[in-house]
Each structure stands twice: as structure tokens, then as C-alpha cells.
N, CA, C and O atoms as a GROMACS GRO file, in nm:
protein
  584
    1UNK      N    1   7.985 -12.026  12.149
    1UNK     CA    2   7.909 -11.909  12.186
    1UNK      C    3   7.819 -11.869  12.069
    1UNK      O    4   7.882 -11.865  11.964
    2UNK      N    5   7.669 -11.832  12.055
    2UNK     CA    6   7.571 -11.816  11.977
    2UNK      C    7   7.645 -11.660  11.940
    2UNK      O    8   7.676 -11.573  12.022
    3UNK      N    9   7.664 -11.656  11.772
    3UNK     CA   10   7.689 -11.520  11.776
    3UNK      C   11   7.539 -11.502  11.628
    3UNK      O   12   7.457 -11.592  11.610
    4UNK      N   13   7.542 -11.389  11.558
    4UNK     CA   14   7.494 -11.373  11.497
    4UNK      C   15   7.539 -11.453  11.316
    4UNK      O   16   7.472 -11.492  11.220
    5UNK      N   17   7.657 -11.445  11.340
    5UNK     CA   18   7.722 -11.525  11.178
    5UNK      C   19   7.690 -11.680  11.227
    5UNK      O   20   7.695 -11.742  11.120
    6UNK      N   21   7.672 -11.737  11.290
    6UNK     CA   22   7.640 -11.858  11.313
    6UNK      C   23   7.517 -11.872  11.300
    6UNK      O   24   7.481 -11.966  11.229
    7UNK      N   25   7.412 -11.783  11.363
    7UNK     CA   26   7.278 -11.804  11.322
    7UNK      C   27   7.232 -11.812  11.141
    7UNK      O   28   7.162 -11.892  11.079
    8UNK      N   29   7.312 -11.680  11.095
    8UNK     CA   30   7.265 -11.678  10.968
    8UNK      C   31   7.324 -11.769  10.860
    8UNK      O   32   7.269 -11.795  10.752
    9UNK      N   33   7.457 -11.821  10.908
    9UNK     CA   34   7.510 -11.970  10.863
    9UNK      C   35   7.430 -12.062  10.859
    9UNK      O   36   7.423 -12.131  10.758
   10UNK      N   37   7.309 -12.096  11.022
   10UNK     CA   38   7.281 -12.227  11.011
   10UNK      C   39   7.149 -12.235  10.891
   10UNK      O   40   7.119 -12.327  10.815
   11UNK      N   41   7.079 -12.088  10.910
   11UNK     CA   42   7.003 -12.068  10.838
   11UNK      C   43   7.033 -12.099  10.699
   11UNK      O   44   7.004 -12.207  10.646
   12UNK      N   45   7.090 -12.004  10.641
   12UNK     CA   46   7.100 -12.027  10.495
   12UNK      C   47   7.169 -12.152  10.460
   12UNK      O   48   7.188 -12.157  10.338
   13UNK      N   49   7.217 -12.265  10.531
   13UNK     CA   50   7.314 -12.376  10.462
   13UNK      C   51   7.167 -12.496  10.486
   13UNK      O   52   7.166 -12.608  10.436
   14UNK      N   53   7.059 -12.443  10.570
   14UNK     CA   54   6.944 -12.505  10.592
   14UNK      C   55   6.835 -12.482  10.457
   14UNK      O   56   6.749 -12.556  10.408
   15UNK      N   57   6.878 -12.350  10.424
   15UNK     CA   58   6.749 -12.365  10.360
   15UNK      C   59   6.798 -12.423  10.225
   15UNK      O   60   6.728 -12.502  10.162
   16UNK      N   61   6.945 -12.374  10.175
   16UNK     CA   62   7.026 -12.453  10.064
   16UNK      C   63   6.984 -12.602  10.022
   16UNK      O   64   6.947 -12.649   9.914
   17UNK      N   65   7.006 -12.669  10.169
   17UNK     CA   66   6.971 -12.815  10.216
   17UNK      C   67   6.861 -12.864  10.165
   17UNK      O   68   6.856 -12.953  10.080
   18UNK      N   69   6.732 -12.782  10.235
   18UNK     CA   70   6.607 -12.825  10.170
   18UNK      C   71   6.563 -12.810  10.018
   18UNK      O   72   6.486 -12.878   9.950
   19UNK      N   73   6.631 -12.710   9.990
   19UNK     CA   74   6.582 -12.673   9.828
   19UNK      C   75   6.671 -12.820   9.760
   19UNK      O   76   6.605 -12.891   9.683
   20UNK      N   77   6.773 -12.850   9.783
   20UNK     CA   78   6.864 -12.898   9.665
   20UNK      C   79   6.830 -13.068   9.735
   20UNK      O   80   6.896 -13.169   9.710
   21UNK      N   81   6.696 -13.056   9.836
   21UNK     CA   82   6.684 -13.208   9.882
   21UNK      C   83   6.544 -13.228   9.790
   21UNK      O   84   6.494 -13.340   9.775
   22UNK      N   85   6.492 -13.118   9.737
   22UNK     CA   86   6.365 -13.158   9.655
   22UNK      C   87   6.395 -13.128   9.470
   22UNK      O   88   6.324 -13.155   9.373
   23UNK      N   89   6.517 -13.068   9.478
   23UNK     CA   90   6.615 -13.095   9.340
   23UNK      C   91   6.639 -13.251   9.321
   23UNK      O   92   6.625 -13.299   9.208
   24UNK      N   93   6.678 -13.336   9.431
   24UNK     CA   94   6.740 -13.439   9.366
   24UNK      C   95   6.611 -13.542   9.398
   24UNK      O   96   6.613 -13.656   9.350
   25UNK      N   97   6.500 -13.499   9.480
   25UNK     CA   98   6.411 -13.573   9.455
   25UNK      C   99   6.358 -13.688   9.316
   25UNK      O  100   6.344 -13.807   9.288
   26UNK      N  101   6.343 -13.563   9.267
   26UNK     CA  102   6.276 -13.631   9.084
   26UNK      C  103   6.403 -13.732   9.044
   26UNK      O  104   6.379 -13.846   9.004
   27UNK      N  105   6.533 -13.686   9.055
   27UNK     CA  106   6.612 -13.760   9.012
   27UNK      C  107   6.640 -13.895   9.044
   27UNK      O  108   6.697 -13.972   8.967
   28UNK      N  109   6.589 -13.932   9.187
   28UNK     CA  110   6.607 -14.092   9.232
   28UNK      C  111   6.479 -14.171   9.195
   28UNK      O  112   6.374 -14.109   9.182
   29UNK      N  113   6.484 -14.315   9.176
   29UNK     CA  114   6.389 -14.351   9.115
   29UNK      C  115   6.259 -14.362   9.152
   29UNK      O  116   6.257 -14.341   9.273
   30UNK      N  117   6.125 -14.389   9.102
   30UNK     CA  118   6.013 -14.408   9.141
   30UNK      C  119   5.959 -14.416   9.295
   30UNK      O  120   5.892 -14.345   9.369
   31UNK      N  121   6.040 -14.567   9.302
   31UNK     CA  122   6.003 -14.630   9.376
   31UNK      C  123   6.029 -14.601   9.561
   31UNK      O  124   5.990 -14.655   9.664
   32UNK      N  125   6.120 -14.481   9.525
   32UNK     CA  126   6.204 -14.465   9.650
   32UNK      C  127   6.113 -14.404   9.722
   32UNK      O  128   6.040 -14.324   9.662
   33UNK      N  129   6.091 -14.429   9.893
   33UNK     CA  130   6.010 -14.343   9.982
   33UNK      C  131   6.172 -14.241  10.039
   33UNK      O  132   6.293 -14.255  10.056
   34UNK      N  133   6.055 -14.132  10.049
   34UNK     CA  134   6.127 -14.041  10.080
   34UNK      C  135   6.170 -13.991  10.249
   34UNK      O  136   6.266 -13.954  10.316
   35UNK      N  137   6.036 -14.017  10.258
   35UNK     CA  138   6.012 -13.953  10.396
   35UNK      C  139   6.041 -13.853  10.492
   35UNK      O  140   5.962 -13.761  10.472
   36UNK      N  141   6.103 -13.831  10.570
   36UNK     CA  142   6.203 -13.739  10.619
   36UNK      C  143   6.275 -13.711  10.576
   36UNK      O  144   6.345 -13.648  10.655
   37UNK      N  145   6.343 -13.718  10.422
   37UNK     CA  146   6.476 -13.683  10.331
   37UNK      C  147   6.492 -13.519  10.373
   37UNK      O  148   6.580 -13.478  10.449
   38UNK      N  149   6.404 -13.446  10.317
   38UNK     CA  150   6.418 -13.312  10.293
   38UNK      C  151   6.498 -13.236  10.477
   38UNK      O  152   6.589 -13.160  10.508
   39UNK      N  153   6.399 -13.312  10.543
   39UNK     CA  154   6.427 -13.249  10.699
   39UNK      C  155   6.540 -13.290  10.717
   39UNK      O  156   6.636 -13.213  10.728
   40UNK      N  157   6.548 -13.405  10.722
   40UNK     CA  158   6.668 -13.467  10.746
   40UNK      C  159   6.845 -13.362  10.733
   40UNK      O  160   6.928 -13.305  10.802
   41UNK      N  161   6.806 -13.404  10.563
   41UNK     CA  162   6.876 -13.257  10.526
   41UNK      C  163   6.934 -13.134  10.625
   41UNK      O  164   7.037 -13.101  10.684
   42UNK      N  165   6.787 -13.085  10.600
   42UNK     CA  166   6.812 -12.955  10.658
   42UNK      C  167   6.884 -12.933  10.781
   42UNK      O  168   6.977 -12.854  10.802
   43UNK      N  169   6.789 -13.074  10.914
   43UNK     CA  170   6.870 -13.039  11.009
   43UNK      C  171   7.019 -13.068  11.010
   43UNK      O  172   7.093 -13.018  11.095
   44UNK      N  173   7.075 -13.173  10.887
   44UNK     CA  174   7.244 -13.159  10.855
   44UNK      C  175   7.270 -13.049  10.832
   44UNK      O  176   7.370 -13.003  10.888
   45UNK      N  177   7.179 -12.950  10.728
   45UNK     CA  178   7.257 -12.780  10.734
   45UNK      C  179   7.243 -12.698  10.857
   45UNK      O  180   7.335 -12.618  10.876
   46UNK      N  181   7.151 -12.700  10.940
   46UNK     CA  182   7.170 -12.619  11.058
   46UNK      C  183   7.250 -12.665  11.124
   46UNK      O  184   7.274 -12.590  11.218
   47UNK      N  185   7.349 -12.812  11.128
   47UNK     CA  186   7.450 -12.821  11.211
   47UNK      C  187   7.568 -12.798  11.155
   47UNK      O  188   7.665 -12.787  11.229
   48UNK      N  189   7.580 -12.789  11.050
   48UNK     CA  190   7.728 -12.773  10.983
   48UNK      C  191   7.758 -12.580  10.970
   48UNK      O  192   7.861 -12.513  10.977
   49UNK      N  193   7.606 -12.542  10.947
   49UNK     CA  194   7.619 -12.418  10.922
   49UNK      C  195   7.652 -12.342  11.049
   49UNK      O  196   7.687 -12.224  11.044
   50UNK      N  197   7.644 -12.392  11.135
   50UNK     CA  198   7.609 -12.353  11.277
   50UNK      C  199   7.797 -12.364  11.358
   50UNK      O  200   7.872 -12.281  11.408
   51UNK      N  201   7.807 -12.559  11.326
   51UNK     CA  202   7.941 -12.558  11.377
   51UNK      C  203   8.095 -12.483  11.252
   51UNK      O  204   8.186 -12.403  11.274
   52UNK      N  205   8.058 -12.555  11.139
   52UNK     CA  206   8.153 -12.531  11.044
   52UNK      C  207   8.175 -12.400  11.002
   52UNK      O  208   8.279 -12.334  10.999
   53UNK      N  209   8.037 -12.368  10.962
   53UNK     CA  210   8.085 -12.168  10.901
   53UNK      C  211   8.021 -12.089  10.997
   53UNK      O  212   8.005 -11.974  10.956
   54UNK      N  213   7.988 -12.105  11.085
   54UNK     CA  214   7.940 -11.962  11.164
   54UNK      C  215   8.076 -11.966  11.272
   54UNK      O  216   8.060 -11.886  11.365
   55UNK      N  217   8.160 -12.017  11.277
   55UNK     CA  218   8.280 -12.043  11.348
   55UNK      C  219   8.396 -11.926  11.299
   55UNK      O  220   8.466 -11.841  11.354
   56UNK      N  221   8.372 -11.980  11.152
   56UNK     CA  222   8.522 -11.962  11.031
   56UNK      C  223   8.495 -11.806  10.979
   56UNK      O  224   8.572 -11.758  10.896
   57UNK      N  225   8.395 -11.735  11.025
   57UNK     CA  226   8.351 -11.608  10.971
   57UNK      C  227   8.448 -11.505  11.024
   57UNK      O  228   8.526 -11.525  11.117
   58UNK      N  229   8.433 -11.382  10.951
   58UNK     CA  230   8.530 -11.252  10.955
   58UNK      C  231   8.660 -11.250  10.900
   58UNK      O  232   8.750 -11.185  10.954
   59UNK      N  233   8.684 -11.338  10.766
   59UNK     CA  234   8.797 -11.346  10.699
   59UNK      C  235   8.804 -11.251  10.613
   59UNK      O  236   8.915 -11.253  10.559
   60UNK      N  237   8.711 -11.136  10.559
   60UNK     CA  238   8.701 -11.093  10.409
   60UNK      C  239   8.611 -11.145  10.353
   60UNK      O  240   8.527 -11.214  10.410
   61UNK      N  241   8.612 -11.120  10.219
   61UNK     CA  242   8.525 -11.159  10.054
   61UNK      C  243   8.567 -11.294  10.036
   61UNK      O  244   8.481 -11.381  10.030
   62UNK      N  245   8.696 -11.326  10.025
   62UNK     CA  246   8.756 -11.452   9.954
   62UNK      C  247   8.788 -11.557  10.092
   62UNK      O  248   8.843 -11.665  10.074
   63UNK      N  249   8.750 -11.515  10.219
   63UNK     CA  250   8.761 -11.637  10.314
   63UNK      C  251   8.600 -11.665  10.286
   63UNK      O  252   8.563 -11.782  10.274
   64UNK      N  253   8.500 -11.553  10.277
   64UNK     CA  254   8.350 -11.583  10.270
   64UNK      C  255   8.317 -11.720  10.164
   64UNK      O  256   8.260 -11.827  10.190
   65UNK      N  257   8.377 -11.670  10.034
   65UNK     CA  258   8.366 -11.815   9.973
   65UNK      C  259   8.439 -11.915  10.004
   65UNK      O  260   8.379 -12.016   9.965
   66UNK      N  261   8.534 -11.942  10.052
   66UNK     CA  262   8.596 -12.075  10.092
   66UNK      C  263   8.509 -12.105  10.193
   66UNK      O  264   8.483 -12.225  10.206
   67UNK      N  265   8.440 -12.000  10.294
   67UNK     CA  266   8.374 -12.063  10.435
   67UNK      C  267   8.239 -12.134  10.316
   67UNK      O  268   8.229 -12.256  10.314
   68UNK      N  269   8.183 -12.084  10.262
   68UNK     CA  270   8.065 -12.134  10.202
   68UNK      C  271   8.103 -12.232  10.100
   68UNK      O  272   8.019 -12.322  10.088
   69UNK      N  273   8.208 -12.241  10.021
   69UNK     CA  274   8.189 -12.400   9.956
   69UNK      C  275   8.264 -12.492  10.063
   69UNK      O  276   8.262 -12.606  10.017
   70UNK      N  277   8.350 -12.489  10.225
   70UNK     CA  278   8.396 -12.605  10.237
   70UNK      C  279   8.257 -12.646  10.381
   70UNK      O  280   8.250 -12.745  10.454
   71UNK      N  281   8.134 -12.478  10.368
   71UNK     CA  282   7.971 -12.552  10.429
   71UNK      C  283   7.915 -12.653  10.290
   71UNK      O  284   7.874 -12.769  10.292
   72UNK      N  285   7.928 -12.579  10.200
   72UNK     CA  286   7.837 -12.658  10.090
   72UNK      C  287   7.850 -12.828  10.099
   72UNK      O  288   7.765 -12.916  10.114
   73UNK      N  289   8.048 -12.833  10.077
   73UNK     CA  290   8.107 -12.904  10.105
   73UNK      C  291   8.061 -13.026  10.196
   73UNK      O  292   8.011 -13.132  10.157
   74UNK      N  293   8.093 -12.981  10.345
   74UNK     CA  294   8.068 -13.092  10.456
   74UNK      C  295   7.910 -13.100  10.465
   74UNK      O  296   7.876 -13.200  10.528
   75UNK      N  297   7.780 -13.006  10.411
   75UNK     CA  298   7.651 -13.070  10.428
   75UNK      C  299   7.646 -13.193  10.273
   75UNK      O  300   7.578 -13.293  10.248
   76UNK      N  301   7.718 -13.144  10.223
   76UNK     CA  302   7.710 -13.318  10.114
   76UNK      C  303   7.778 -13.409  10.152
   76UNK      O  304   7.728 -13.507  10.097
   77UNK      N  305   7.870 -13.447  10.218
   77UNK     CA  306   7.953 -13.539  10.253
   77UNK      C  307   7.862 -13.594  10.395
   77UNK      O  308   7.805 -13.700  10.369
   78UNK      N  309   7.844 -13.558  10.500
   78UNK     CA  310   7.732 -13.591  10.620
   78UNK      C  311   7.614 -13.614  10.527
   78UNK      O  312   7.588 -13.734  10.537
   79UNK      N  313   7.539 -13.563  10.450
   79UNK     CA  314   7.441 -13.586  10.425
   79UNK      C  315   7.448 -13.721  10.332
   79UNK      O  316   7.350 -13.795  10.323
   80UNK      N  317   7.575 -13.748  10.263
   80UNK     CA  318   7.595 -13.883  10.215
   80UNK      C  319   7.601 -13.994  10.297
   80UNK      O  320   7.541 -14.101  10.298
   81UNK      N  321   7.708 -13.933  10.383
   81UNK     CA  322   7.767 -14.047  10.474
   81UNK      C  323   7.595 -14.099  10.562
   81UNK      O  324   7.570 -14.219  10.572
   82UNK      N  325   7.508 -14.007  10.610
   82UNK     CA  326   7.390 -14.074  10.670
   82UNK      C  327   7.302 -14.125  10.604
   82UNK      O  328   7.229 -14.214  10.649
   83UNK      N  329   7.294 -14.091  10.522
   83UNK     CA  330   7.168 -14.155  10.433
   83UNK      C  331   7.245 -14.266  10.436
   83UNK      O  332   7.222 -14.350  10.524
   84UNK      N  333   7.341 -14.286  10.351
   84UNK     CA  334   7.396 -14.407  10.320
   84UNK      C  335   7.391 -14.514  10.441
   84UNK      O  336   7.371 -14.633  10.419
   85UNK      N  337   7.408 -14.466  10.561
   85UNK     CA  338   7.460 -14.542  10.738
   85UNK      C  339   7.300 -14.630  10.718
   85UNK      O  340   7.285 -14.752  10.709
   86UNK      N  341   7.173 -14.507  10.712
   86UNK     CA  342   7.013 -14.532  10.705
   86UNK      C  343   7.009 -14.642  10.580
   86UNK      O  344   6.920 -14.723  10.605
   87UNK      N  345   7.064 -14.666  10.475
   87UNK     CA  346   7.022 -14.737  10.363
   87UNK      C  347   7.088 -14.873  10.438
   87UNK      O  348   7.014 -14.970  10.456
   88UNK      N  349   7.236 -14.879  10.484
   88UNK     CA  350   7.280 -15.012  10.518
   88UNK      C  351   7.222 -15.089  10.657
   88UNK      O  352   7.208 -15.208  10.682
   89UNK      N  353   7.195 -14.968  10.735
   89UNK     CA  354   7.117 -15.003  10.858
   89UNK      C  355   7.006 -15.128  10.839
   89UNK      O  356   6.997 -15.240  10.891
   90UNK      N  357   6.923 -15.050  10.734
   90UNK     CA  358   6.783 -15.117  10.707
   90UNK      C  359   6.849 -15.254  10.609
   90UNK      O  360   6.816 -15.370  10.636
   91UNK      N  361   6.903 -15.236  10.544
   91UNK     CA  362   6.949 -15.382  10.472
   91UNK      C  363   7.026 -15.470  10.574
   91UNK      O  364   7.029 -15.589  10.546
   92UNK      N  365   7.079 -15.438  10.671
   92UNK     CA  366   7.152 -15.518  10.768
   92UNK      C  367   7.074 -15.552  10.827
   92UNK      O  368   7.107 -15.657  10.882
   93UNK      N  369   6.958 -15.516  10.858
   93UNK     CA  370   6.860 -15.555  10.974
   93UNK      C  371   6.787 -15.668  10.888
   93UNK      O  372   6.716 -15.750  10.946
   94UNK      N  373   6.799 -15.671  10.781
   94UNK     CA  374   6.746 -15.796  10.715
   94UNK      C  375   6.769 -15.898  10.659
   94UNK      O  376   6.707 -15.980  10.591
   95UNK      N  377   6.896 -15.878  10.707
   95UNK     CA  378   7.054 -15.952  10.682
   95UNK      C  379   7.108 -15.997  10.539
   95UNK      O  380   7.131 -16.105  10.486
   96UNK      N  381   7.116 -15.863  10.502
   96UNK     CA  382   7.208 -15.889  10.339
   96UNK      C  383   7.327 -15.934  10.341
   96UNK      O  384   7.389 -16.005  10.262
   97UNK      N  385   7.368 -15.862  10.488
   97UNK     CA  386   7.515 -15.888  10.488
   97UNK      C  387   7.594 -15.981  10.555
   97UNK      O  388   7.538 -16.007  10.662
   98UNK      N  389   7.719 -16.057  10.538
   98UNK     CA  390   7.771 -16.148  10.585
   98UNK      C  391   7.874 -16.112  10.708
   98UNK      O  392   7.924 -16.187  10.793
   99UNK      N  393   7.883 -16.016  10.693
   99UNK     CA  394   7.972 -15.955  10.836
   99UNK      C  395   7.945 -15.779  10.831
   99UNK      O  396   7.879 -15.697  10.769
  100UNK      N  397   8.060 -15.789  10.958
  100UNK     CA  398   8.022 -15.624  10.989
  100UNK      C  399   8.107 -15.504  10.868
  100UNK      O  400   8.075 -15.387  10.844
  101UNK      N  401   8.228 -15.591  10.806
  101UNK     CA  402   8.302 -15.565  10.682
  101UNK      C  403   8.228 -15.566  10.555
  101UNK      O  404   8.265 -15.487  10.468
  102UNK      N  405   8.153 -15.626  10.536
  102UNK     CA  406   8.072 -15.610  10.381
  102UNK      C  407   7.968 -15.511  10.458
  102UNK      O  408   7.964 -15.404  10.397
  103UNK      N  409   7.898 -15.511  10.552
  103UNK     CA  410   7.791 -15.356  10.573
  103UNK      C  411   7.886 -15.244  10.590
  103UNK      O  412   7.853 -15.166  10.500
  104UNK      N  413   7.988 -15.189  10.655
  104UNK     CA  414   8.109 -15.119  10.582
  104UNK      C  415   8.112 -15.076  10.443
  104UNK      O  416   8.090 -14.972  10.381
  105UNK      N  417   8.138 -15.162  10.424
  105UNK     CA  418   8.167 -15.141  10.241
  105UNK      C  419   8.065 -15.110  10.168
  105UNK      O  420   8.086 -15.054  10.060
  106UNK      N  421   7.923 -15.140  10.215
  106UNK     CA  422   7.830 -15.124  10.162
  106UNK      C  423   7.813 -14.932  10.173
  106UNK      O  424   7.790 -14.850  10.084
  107UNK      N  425   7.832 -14.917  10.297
  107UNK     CA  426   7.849 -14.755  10.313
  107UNK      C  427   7.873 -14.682  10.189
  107UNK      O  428   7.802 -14.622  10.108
  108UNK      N  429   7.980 -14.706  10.200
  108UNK     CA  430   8.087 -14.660  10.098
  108UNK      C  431   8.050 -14.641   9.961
  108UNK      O  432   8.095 -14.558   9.881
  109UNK      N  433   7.924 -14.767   9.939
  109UNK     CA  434   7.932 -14.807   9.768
  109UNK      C  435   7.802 -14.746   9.758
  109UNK      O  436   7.776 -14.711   9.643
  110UNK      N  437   7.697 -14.718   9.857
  110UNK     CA  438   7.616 -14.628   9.898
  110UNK      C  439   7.644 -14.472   9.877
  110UNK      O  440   7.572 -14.412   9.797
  111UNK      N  441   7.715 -14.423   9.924
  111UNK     CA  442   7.771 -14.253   9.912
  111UNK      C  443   7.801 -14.292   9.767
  111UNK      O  444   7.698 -14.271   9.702
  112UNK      N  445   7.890 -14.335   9.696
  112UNK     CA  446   7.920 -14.331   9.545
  112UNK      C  447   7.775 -14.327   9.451
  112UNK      O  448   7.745 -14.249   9.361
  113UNK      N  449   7.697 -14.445   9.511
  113UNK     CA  450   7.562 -14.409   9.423
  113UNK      C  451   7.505 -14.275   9.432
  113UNK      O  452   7.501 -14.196   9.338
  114UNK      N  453   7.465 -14.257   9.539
  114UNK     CA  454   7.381 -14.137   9.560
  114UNK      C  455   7.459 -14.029   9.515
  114UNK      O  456   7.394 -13.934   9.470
  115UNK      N  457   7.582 -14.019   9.516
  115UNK     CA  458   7.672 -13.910   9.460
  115UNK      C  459   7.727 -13.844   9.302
  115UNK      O  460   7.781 -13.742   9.259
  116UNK      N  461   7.661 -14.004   9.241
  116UNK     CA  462   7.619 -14.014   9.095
  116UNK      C  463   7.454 -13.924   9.051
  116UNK      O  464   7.419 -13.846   8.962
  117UNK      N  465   7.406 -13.973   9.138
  117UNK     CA  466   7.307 -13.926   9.157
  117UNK      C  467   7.269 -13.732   9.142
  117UNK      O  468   7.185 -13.656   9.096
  118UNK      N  469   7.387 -13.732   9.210
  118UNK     CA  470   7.380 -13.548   9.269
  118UNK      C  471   7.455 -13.544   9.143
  118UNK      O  472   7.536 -13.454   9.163
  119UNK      N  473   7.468 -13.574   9.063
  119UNK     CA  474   7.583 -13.489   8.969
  119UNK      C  475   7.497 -13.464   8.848
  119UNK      O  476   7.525 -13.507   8.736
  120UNK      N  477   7.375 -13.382   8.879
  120UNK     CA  478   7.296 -13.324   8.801
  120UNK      C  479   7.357 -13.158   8.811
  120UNK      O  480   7.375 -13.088   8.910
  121UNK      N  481   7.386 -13.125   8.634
  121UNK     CA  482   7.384 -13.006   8.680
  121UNK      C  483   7.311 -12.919   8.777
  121UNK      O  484   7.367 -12.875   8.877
  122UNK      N  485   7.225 -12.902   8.756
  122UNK     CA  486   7.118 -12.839   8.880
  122UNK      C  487   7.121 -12.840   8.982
  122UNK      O  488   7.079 -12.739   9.039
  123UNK      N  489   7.163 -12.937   9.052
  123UNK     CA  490   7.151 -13.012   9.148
  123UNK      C  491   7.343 -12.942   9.192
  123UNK      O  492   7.365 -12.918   9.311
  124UNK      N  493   7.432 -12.924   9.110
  124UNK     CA  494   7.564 -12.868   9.130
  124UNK      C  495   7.574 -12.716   9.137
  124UNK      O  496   7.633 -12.658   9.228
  125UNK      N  497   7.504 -12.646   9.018
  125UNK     CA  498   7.486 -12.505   9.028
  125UNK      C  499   7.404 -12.454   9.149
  125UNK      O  500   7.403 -12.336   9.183
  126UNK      N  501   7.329 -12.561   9.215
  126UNK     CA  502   7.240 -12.486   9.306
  126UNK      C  503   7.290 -12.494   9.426
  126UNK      O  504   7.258 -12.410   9.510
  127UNK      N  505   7.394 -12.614   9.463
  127UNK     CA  506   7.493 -12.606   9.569
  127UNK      C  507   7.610 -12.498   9.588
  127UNK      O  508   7.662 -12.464   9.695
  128UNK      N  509   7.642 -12.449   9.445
  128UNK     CA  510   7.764 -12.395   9.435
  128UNK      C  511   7.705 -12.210   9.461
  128UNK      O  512   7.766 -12.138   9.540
  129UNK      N  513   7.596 -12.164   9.391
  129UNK     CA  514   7.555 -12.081   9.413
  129UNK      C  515   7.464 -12.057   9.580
  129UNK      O  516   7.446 -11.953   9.644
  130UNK      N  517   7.426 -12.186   9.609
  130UNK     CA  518   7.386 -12.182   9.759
  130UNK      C  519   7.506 -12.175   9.850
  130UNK      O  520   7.483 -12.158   9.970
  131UNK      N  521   7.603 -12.183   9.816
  131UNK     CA  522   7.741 -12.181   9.952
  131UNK      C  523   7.786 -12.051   9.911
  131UNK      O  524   7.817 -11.975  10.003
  132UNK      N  525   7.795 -12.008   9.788
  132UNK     CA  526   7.880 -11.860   9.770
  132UNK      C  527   7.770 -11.776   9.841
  132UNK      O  528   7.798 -11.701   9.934
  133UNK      N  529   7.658 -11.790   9.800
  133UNK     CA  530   7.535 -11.677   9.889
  133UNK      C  531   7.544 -11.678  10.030
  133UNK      O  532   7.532 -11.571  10.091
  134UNK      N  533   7.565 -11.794  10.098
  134UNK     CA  534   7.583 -11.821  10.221
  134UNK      C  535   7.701 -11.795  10.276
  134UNK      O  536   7.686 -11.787  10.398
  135UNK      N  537   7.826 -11.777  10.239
  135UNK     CA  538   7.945 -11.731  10.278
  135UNK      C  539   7.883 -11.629  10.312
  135UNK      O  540   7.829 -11.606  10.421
  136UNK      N  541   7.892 -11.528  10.168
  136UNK     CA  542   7.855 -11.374  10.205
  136UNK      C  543   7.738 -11.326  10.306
  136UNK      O  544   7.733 -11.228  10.380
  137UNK      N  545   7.650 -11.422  10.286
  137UNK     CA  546   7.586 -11.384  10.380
  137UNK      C  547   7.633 -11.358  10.539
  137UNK      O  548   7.633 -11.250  10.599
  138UNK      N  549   7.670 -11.474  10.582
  138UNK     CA  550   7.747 -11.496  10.683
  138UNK      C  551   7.875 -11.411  10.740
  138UNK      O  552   7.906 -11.388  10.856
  139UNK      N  553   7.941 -11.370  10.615
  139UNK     CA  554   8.047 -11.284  10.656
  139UNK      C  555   7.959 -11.146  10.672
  139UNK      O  556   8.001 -11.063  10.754
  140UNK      N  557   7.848 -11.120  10.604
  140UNK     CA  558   7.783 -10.991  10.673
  140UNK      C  559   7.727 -10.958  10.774
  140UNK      O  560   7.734 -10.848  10.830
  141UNK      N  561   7.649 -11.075  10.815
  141UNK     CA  562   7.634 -11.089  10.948
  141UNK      C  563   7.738 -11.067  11.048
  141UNK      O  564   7.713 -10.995  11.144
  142UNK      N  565   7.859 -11.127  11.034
  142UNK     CA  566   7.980 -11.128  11.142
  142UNK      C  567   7.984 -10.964  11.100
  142UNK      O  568   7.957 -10.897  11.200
  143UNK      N  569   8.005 -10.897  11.007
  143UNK     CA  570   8.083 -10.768  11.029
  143UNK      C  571   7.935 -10.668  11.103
  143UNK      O  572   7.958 -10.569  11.172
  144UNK      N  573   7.818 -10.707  11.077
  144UNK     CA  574   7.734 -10.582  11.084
  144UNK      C  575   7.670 -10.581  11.254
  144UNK      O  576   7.615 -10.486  11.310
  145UNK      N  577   7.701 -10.734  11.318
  145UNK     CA  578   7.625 -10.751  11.392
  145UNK      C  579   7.749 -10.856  11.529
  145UNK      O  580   7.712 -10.950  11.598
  146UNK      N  581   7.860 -10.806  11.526
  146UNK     CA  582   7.973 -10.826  11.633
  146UNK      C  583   7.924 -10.883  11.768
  146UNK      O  584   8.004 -10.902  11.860
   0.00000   0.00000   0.00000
């Protein structure tokens, strides 16, 4: 059911998304096309923010931050897990791989890079301060707007 803490969930874990998708921009190399990265993103935060914390709202102060780092949370983990699916996709289609078990694994060794990647401070403070803002946000929404 569309309530109001869900809207302002999907929002703010969206716009989190986009900011901290043109943070890690500079950080990957040259050569990389980007393309749809940033959107991409985002539309992972309007669904997590939408299903995951606009769900879990009206706990208090201290459920607000757990709802906002375990959003921060699941838009990095989806947003790994697809990029990564998109990186092996395109190398499978050109057949790097020898079975459907090494493109698997490739997943996997995929999310670890890119996850090296994110472990720019900046790139951590701006997640961590983007999910605590977004809890609260969210839990204000649920109390002001029932």
C-alpha cells in the first residue's frame, strides 16, 4: 500500500544513489563507459527505498537508523550484484567463459572488485550519512503524515 514513508524512502535512498554513483565515478578507470550507471542506480534506490524502508518505518529514532543503514545497505549489495550480472553478461556473450560455473564465479569476483572500488572514504561517509538522513527522514514522514 503507497503510504507517505515509502514515498519519502524511495526518494531520498534515490537521490543518495545518484550522488554516491557520480562519487565513484572518477574513481573507476579511464576507460570505463558509463552510461546508464548513475540511473541505473537510482532506479535500485527507488526500489529498495520503496520496498525495504518505507515498509520498516514507525520504530522510533534508533529503528530510523537501522531502517536507513540496512536501505544504504541492500542499495549497495543489488547495485553490486547487477552491475556485476551486466559486466559478466557482456563478457559471456563473447565467450570468456568455459561454462555456466566460471560466469558464476565471475559474478562474484566482479562485486569484490567494484567493492574495492567503493571503499573510498567519501564514497563511505556519503553512504553512511545518506542512510542516517534517510531513516529520519522516513520515520518523519511515517509519524507526520499516517
Amino acid at each position: 500500500m503507497p503510504t507517505a514513508a515509502r514515498l519519502v524512502a524511495a526518494i531520498c535512498i534515490c537521490l543518495v544513489a545518484f550522488i554516491v554513483s557520480h562519487l565513484i565515478m572518477p574513481l573507476m578507470p579511464e576507460s570505463t563507459a558509463f552510461g546508464m550507471f548513475a540511473y541505473v542506480n537510482a532506479g535500485i534506490g527507488l526500489c529498495v527505498g520503496w520496498s525495504v524502508m518505507g515498509k520498516r518505518a514507525g520504530g522510533g529514532s534508533s529503528a530510523a537508523l537501522n531502517n536507513g543503514f540496512s536501505g544504504i545497505l541492500m542499495l549497495v549489495l543489488w547495485g553490486l550484484f547487477l552491475h556485476s550480472c551486466y559486466q559478466m553478461f557482456g563478457r559471456a556473450m563473447a565467450n570468456w567463459y568455459d561454462g555456466a560455473f566460471d560466469a558464476l564465479l565471475a559474478v562474484f569476483k566482479f562485486m569484490a572488485e567494484f567493492a574495492l572500488v567503493m571503499a573510498d572514504p567519501l564514497v563511505i561517509i556519503s553512504l553512511i550519512t545518506g542512510g542516517i538522513l534517510s531513516g529520519l527522514a522516513t520515520e518523519y514522514a511515517w509519524r507526520r503524515w499516517r
